[in-house]
PDB file of N, CA, C and O in Angstrom:
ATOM      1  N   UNK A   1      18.205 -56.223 133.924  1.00  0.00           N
ATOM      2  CA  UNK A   1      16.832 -56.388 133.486  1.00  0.00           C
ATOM      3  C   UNK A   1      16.514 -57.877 133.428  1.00  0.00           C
ATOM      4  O   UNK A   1      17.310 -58.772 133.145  1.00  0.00           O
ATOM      5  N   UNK A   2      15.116 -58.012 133.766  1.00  0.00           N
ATOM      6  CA  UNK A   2      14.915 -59.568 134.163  1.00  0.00           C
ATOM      7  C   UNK A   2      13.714 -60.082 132.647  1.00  0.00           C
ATOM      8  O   UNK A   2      12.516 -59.815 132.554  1.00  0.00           O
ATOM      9  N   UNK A   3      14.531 -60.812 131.714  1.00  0.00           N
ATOM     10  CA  UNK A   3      14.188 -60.787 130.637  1.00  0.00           C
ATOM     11  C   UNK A   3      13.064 -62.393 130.841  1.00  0.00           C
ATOM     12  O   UNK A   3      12.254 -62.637 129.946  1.00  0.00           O
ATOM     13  N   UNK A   4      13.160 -63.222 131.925  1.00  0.00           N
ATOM     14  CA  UNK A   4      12.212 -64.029 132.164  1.00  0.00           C
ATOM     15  C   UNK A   4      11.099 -63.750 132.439  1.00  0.00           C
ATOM     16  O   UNK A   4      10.157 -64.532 132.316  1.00  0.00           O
ATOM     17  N   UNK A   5      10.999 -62.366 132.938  1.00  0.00           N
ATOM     18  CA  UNK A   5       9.508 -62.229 133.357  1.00  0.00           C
ATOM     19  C   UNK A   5       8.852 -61.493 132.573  1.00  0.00           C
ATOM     20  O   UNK A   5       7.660 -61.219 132.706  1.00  0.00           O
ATOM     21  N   UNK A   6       9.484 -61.165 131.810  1.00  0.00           N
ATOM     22  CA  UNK A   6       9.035 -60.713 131.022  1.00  0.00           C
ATOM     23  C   UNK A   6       7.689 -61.235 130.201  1.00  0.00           C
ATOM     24  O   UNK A   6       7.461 -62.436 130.050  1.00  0.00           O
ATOM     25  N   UNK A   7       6.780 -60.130 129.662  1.00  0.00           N
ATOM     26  CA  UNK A   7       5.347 -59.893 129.347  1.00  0.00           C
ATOM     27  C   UNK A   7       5.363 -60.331 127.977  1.00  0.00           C
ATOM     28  O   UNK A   7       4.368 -60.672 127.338  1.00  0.00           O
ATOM     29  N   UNK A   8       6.564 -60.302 127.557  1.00  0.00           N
ATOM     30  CA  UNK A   8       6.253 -60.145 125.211  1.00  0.00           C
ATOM     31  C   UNK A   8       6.224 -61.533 124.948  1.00  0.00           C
ATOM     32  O   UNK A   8       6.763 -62.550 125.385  1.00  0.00           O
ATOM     33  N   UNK A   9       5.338 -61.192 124.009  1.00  0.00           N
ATOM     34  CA  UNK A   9       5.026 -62.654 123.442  1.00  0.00           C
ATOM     35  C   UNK A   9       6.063 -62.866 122.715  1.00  0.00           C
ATOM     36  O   UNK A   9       6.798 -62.078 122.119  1.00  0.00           O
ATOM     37  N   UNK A  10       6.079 -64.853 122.875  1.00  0.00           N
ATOM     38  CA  UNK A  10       7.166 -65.330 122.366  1.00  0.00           C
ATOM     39  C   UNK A  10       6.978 -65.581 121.119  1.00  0.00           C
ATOM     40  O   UNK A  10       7.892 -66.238 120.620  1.00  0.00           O
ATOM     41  N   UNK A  11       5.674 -65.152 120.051  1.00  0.00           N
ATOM     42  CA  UNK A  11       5.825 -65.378 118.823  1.00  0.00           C
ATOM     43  C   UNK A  11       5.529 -64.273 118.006  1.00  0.00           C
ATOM     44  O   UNK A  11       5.511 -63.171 118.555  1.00  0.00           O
ATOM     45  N   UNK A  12       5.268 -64.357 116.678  1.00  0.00           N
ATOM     46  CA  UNK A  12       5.276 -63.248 116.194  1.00  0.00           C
ATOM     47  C   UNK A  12       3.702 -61.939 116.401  1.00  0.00           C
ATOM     48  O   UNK A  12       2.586 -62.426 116.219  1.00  0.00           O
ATOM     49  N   UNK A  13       3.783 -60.640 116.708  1.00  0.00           N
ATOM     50  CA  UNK A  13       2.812 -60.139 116.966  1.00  0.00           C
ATOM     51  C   UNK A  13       2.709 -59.016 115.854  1.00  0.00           C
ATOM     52  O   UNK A  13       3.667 -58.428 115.352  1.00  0.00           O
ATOM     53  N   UNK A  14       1.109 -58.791 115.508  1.00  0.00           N
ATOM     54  CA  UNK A  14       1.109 -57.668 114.659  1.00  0.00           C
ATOM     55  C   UNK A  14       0.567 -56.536 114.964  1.00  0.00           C
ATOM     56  O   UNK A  14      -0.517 -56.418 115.535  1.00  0.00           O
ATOM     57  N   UNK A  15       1.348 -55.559 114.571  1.00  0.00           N
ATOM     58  CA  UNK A  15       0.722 -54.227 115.241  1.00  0.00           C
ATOM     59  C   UNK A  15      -0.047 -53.255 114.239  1.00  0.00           C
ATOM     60  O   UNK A  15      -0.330 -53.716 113.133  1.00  0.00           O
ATOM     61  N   UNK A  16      -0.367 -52.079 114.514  1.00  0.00           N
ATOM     62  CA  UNK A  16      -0.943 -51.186 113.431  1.00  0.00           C
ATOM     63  C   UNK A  16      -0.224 -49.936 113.243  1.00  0.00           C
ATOM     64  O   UNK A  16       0.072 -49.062 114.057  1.00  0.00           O
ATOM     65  N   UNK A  17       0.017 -50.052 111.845  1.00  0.00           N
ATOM     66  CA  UNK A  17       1.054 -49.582 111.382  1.00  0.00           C
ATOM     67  C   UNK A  17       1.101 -47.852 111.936  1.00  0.00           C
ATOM     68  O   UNK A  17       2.164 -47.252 112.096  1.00  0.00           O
ATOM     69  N   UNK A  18       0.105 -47.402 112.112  1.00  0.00           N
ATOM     70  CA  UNK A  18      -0.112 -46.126 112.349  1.00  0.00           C
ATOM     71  C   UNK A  18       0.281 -46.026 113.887  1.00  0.00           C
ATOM     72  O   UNK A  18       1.094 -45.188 114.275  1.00  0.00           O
ATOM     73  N   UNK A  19      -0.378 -46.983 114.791  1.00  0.00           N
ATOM     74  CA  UNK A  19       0.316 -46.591 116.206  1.00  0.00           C
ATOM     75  C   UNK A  19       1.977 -46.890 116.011  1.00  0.00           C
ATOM     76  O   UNK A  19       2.602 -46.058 116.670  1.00  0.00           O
ATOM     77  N   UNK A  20       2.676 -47.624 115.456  1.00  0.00           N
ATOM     78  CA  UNK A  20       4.062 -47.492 115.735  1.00  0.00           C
ATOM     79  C   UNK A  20       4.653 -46.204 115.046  1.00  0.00           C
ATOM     80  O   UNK A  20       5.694 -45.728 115.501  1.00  0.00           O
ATOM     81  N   UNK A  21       3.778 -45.391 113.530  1.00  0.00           N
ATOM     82  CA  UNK A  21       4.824 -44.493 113.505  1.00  0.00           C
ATOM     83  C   UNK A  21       4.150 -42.833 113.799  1.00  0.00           C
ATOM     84  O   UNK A  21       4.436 -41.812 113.173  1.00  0.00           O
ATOM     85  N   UNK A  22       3.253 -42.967 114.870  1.00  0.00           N
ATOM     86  CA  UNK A  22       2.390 -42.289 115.320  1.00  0.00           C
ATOM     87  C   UNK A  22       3.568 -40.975 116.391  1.00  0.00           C
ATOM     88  O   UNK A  22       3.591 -39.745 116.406  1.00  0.00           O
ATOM     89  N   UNK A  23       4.331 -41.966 117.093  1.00  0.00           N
ATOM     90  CA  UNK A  23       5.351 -40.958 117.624  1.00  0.00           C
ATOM     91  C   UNK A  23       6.386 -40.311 116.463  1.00  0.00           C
ATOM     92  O   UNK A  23       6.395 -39.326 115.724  1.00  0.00           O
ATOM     93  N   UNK A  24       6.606 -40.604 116.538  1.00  0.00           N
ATOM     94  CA  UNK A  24       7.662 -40.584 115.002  1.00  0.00           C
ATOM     95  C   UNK A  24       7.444 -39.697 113.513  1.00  0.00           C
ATOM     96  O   UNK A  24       8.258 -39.108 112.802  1.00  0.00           O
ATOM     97  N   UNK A  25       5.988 -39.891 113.406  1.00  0.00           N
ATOM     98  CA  UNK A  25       5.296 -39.292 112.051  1.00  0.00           C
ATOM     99  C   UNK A  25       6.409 -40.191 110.966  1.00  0.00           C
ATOM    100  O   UNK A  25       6.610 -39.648 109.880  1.00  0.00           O
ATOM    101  N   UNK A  26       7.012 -41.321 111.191  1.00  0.00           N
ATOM    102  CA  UNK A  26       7.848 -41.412 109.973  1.00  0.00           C
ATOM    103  C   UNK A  26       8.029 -42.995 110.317  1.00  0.00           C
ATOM    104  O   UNK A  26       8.562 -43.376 111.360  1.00  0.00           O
ATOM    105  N   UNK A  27       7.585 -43.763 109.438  1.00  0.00           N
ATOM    106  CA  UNK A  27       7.659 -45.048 109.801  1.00  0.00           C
ATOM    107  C   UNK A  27       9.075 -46.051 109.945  1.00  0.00           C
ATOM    108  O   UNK A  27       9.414 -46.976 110.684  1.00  0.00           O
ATOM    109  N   UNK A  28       9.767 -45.195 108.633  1.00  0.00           N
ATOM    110  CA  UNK A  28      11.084 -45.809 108.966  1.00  0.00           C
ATOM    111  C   UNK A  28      12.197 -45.722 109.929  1.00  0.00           C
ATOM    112  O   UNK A  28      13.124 -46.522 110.057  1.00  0.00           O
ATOM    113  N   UNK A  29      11.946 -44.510 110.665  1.00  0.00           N
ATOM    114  CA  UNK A  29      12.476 -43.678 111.891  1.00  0.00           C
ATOM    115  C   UNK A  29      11.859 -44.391 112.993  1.00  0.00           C
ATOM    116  O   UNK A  29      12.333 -44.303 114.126  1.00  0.00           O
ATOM    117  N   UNK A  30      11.016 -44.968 112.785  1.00  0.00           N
ATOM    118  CA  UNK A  30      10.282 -45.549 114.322  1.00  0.00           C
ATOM    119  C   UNK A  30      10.743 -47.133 114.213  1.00  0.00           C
ATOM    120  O   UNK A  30      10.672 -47.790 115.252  1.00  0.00           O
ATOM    121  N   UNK A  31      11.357 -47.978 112.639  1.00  0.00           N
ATOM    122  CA  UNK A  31      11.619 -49.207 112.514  1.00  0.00           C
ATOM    123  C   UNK A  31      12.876 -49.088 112.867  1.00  0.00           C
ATOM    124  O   UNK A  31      13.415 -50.110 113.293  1.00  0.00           O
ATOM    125  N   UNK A  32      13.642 -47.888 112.794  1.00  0.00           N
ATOM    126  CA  UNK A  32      14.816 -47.922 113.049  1.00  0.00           C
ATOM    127  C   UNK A  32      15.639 -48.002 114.576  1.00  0.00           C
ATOM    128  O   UNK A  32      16.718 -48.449 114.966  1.00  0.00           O
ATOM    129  N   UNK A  33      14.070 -47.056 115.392  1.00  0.00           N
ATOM    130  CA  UNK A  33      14.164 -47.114 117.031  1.00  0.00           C
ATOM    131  C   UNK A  33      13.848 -48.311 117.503  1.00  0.00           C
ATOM    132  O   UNK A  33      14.469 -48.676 118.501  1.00  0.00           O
ATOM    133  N   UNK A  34      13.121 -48.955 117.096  1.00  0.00           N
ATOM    134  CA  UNK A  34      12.769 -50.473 117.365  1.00  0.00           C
ATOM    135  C   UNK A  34      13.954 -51.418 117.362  1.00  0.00           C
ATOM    136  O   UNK A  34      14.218 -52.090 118.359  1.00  0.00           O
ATOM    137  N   UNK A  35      14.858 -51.490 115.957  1.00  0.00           N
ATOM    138  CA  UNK A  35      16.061 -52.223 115.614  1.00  0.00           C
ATOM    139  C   UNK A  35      16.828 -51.653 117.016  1.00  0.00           C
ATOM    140  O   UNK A  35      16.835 -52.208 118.115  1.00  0.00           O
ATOM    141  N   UNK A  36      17.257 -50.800 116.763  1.00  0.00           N
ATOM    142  CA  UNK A  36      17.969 -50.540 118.124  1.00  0.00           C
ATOM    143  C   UNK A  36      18.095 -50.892 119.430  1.00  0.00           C
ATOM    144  O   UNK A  36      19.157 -51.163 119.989  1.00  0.00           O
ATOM    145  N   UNK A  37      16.767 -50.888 120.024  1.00  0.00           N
ATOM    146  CA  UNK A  37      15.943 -51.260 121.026  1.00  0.00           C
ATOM    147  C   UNK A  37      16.159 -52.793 120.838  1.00  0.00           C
ATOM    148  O   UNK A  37      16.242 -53.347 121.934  1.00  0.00           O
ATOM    149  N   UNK A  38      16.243 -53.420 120.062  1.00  0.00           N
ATOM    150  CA  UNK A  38      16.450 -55.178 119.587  1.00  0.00           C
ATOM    151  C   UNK A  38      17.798 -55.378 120.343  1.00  0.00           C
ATOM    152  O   UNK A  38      18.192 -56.022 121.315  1.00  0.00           O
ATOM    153  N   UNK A  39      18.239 -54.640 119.561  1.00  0.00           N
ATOM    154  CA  UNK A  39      20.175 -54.485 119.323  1.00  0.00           C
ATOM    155  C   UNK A  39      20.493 -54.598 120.895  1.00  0.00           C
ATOM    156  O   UNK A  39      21.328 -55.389 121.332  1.00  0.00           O
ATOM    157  N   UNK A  40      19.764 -53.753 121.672  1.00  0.00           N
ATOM    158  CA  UNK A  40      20.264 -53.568 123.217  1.00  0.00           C
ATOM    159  C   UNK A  40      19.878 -54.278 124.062  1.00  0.00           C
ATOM    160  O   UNK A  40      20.332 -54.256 125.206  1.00  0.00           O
ATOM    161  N   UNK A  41      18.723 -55.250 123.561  1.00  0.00           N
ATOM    162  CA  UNK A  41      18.022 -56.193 124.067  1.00  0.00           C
ATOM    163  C   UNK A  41      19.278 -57.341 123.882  1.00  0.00           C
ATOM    164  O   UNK A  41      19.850 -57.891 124.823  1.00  0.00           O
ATOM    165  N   UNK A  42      19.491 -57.508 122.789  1.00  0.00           N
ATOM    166  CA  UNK A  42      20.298 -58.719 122.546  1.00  0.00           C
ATOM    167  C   UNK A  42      21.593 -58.775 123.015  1.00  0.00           C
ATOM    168  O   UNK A  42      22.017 -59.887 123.330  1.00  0.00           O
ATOM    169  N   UNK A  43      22.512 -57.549 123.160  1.00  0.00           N
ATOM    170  CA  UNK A  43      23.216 -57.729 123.827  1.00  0.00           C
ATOM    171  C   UNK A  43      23.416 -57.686 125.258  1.00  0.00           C
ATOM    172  O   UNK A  43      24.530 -57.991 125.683  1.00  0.00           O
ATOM    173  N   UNK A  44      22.409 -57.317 126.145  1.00  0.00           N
ATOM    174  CA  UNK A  44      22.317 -57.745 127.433  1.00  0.00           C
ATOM    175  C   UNK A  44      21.796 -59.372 128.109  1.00  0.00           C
ATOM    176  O   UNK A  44      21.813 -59.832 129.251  1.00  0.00           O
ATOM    177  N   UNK A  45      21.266 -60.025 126.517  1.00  0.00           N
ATOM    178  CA  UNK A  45      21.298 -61.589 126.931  1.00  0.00           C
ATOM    179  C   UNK A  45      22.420 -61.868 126.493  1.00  0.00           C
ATOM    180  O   UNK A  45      22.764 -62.844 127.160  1.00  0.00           O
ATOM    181  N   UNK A  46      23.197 -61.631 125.802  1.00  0.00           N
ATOM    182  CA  UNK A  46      24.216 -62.364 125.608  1.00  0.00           C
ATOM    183  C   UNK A  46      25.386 -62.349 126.586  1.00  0.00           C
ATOM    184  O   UNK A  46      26.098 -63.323 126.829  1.00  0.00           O
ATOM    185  N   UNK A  47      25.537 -60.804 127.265  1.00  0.00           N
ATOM    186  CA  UNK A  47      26.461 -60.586 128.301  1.00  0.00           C
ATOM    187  C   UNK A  47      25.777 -61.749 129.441  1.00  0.00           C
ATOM    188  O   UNK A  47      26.491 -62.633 129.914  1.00  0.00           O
ATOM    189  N   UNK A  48      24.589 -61.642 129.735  1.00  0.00           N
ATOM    190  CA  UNK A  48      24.274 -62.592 130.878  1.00  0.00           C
ATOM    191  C   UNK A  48      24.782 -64.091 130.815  1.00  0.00           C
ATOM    192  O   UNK A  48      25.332 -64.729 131.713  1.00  0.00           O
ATOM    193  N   UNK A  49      24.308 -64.682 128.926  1.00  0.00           N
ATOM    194  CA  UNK A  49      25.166 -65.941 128.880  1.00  0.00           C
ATOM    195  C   UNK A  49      25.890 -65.815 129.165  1.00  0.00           C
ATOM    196  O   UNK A  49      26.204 -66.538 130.110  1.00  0.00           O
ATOM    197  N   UNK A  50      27.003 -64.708 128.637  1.00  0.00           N
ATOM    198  CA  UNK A  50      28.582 -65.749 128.483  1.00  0.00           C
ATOM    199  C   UNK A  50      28.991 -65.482 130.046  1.00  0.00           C
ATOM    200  O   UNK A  50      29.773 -66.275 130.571  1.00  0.00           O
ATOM    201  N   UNK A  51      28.476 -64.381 130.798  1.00  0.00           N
ATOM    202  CA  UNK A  51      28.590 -65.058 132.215  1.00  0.00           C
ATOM    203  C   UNK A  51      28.187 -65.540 133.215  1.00  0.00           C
ATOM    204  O   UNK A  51      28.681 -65.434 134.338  1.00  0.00           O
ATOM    205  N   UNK A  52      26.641 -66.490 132.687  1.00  0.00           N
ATOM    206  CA  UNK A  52      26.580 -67.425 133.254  1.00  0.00           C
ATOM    207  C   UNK A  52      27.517 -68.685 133.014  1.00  0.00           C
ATOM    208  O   UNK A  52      27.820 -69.419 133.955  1.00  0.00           O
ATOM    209  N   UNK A  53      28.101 -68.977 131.326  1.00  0.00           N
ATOM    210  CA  UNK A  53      28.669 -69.948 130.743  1.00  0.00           C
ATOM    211  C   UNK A  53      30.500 -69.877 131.582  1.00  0.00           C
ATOM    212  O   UNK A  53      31.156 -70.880 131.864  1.00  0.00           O
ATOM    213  N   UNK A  54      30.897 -68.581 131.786  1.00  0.00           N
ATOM    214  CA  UNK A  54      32.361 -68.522 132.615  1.00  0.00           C
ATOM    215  C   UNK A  54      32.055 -69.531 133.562  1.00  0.00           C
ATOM    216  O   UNK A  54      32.721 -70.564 133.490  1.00  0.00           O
ATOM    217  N   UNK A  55      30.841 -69.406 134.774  1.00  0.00           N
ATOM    218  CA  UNK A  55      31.074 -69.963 135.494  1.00  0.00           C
ATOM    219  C   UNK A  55      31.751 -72.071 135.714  1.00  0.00           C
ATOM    220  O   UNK A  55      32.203 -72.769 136.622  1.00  0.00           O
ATOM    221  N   UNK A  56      31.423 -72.221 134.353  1.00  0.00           N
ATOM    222  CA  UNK A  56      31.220 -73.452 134.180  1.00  0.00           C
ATOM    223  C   UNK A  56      32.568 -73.898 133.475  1.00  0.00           C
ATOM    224  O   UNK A  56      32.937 -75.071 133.534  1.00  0.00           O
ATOM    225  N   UNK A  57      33.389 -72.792 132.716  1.00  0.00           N
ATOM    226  CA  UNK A  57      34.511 -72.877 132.116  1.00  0.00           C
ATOM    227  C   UNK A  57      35.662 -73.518 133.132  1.00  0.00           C
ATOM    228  O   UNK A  57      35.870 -73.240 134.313  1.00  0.00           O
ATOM    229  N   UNK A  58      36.208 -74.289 132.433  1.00  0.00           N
ATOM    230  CA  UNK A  58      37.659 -74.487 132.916  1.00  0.00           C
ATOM    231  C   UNK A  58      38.574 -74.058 132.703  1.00  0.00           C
ATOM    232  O   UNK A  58      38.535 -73.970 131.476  1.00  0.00           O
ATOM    233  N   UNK A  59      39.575 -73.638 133.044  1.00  0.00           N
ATOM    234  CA  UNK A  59      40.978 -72.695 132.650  1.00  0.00           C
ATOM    235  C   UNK A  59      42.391 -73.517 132.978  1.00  0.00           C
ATOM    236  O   UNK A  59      43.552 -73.232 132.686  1.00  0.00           O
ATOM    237  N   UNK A  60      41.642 -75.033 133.943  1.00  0.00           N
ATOM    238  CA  UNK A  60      43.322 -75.940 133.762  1.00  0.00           C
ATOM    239  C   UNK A  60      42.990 -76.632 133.000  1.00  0.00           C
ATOM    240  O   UNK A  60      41.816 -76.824 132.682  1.00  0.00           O
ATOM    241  N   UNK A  61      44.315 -77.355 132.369  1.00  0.00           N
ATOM    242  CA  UNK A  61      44.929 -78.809 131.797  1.00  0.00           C
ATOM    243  C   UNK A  61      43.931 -79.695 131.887  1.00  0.00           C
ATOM    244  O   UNK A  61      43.292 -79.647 132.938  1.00  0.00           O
ATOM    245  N   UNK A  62      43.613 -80.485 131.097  1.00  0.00           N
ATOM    246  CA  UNK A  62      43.123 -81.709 130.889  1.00  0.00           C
ATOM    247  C   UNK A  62      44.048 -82.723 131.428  1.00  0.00           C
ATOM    248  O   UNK A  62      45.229 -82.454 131.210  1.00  0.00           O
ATOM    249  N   UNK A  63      43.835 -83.788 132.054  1.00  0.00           N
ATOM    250  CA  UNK A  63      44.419 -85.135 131.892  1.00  0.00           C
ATOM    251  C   UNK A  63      45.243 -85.338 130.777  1.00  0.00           C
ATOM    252  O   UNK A  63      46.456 -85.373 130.981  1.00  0.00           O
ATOM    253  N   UNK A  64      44.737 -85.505 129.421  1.00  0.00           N
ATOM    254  CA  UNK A  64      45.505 -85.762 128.007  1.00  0.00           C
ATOM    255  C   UNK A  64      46.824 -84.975 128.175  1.00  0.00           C
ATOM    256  O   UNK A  64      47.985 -85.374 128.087  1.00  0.00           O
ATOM    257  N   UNK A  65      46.263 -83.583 128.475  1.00  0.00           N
ATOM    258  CA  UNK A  65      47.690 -82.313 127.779  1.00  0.00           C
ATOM    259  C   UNK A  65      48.428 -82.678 128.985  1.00  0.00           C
ATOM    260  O   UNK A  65      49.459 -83.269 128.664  1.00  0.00           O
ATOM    261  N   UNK A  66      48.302 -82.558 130.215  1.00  0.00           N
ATOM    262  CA  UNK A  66      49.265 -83.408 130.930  1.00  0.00           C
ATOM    263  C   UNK A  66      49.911 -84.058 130.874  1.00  0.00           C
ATOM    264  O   UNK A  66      51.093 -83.719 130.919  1.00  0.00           O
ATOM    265  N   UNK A  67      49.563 -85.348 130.744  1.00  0.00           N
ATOM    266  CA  UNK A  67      50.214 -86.506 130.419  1.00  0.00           C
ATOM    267  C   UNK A  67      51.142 -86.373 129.032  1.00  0.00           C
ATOM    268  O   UNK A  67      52.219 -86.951 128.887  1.00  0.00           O
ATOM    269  N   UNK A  68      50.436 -85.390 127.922  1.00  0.00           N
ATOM    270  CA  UNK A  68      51.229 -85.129 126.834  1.00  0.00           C
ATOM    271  C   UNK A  68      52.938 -84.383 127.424  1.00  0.00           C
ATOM    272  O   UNK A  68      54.116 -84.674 127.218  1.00  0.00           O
ATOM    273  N   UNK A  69      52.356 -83.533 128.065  1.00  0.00           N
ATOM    274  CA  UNK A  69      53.586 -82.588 128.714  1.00  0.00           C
ATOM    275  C   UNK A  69      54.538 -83.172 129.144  1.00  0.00           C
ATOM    276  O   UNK A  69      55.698 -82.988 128.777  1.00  0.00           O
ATOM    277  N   UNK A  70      54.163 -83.949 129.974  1.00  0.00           N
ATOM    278  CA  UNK A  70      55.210 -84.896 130.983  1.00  0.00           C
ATOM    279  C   UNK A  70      56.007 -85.551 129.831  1.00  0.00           C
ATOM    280  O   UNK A  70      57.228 -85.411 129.897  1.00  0.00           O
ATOM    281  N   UNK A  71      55.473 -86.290 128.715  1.00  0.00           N
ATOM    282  CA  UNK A  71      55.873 -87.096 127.596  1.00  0.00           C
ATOM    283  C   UNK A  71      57.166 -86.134 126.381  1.00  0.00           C
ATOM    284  O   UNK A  71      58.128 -86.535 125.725  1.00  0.00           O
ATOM    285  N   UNK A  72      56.589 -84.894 126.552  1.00  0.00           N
ATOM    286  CA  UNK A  72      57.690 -83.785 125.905  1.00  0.00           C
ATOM    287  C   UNK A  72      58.219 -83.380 126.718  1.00  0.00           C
ATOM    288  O   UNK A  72      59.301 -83.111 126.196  1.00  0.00           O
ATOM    289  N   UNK A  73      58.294 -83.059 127.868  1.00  0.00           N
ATOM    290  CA  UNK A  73      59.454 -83.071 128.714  1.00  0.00           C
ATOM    291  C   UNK A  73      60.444 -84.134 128.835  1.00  0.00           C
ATOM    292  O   UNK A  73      61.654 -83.930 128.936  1.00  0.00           O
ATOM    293  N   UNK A  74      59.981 -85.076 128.824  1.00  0.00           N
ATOM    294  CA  UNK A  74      61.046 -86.393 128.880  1.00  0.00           C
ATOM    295  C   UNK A  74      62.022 -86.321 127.788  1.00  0.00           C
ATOM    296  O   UNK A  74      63.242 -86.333 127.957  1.00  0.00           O
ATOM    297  N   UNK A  75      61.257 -86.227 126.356  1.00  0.00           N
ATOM    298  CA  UNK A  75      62.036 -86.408 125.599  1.00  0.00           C
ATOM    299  C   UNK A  75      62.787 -85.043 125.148  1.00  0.00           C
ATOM    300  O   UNK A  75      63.685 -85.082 124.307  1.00  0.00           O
TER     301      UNK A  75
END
């Protein structure tokens, strides 16, 4: 899902209370489908960070720990 092109406003919006628990007949049942709906939202940006962020990760040695290594090997 392409969460950039997305349409929702980026600040806070207010709705009427009756259309959100209009499906529902129960307001806290419809705050609760919403949370959810958050919940699944948020973790599909976060899967996208952390693998956009892998790409950028390193997985060898630094210079330092190297040079450290070589230095505990010697001795």
């Amino acid at each position: 899902m392409d969460y950039k092109n997305s349409k929702a406003a980026n600040t806070t919006v207010t709705y009427d209370k009756n259309q959100i628990e209009a499906p529902t007949e129960n307001i806290y049942e419809a705050i609760t489908i919403i949370a959810k709906r958050a919940e699944q939202i948020s973790v599909d940006l976060k899967n996208e960070l952390v693998e956009k962020l892998e790409e950028f990760a390193t997985y060898t040695d630094s210079l330092e720990e190297v040079f450290e290594n070589k230095e505990q090997i010697e001795v």
